[in-house]
C-alpha positions in Angstrom: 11.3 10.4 5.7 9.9 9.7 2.8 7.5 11.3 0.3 4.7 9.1 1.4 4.7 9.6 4.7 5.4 13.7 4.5 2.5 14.2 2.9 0.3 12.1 5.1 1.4 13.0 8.2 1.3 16.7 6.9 -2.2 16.6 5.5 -1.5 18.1 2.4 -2.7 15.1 0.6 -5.4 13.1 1.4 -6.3 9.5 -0.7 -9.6 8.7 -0.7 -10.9 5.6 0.2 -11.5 3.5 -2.9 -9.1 5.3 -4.9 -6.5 2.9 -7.3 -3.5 2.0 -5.8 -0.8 0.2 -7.5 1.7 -1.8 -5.4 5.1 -3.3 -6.3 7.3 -6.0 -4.3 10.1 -8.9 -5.1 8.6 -11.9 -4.5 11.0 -14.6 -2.8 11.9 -15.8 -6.2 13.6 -12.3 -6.9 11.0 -11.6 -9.5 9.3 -7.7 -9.3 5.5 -8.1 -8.6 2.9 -5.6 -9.8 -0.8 -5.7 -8.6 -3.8 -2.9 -8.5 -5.3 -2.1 -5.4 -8.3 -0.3 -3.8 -7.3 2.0 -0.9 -9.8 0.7 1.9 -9.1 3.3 4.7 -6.0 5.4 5.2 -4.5 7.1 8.2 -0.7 9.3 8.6 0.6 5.7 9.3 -1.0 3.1 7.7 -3.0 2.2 4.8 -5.8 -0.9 4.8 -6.0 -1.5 0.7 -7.4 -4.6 -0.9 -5.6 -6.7 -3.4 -5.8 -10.1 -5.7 -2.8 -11.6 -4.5 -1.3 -12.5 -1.0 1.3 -10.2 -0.7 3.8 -11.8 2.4 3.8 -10.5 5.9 6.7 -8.0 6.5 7.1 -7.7 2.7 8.4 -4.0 1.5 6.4 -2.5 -1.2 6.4 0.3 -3.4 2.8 1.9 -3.7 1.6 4.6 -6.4 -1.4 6.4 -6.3 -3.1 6.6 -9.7 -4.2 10.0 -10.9 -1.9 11.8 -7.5 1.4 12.7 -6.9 1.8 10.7 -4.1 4.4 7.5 -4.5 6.5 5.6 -1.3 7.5 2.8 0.1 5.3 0.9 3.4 5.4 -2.3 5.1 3.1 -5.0 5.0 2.1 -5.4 8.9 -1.2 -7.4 8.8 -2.7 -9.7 6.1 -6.5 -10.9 6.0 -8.3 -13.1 3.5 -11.6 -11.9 2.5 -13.4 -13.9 -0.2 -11.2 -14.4 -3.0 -9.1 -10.9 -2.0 -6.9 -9.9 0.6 -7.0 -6.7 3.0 -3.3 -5.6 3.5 -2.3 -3.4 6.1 1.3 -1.1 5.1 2.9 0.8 7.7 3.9 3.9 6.1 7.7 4.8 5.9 8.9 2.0 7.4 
């Protein structure tokens, strides 16, 4: 289990909603992608945070919360466009 997920499920740390989030993937071309994020809504297993960029369904990412000791890795599960953003779902500790 990862650190992530043991201290969600755990409840020793809870991220607020609209706290920074940064995320980190490779992109299909092999090159490492940073972008900030804005944590949405969080539960033990899953994260709704909105980003710039289209980050590819079933993509692995690394996610950071600014400011917390709290770093992991998640899944993307679920993608939706909203104005010029995109909501992204992570499963946690997948």
């Amino acid at each position: 289990m990862n650190r992530a997920t043991d201290s969600f499920e755990n409840g020793r740390q809870r991220l607020p909603p609209d706290k920074p989030i940064r995320l980190a993937w490779i992109d299909q071309r092999g090159q490492i992608k940073c972008v900030p994020g804005k944590c949405i809504d969080i539960s033990s297993r899953r994260i709704h945070i909105e980003v710039p960029v289209l980050i590819p369904l079933y993509t692995p990412v690394m996610l950071r919360a600014d400011g917390m000791s709290l770093a992991g890795s998640a899944s993307v599960k679920h993608v939706t466009r909203c104005d010029a953003r995109f909501i992204v779902v992570l499963d946690i500790g997948d």
